[in-house]
N, C-alpha and C positions, 0 to 999 in steps of 0.2 A: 522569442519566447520558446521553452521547452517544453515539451511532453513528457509526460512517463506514464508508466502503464501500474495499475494498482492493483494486488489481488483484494478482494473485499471477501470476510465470512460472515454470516451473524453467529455467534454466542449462544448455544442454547439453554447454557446456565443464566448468565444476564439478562439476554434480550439486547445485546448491542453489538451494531455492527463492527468491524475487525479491518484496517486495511493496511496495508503493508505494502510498497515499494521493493519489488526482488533486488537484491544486489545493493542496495544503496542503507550503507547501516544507520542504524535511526532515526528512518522515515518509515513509522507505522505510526498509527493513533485509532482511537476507537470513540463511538457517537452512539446514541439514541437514533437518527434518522443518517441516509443516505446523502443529504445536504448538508448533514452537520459534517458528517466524517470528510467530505468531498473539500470543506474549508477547513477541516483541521488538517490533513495531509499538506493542502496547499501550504498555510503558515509553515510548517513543522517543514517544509521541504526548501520553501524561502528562510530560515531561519538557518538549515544545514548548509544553504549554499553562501550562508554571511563569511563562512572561513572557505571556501573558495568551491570549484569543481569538486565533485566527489571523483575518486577512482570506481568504476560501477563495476561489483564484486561478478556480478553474472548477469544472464540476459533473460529477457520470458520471451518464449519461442512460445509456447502454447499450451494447449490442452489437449488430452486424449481419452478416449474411453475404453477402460478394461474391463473384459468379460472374463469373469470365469465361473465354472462350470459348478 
């Protein structure tokens, strides 16, 4: 089994949540609820890996917080 890591936004035109896999192209989708989105990435990422391995364009190292003045 894989893992990968999801940015998730919510929409605040919509109201629907946003998630996207960094680096891996055409692995985002978007939900009404947090469980929906969680099983539509899943599909949408089992569906990407029917044509094989993706090459993963980059990596998510993290988050940081900028201050300014």
């Amino acid at each position: 089994m894989k893992s990968y890591t999801a940015i998730i936004e919510k929409d605040q035109d919509t109201g629907l949540y946003v998630g996207y896999i960094p680096g891996f192209p055409g692995a985002h989708s978007q939900a009404e609820t947090l469980e929906e989105l969680r099983t539509n990435l899943s599909e949408v990422i089992e569906m990407l890996l029917e044509d094989g391995e993706p090459k993963i364009e980059s990596e998510f190292i993290g988050i940081q917080n900028i201050k300014v003045a």
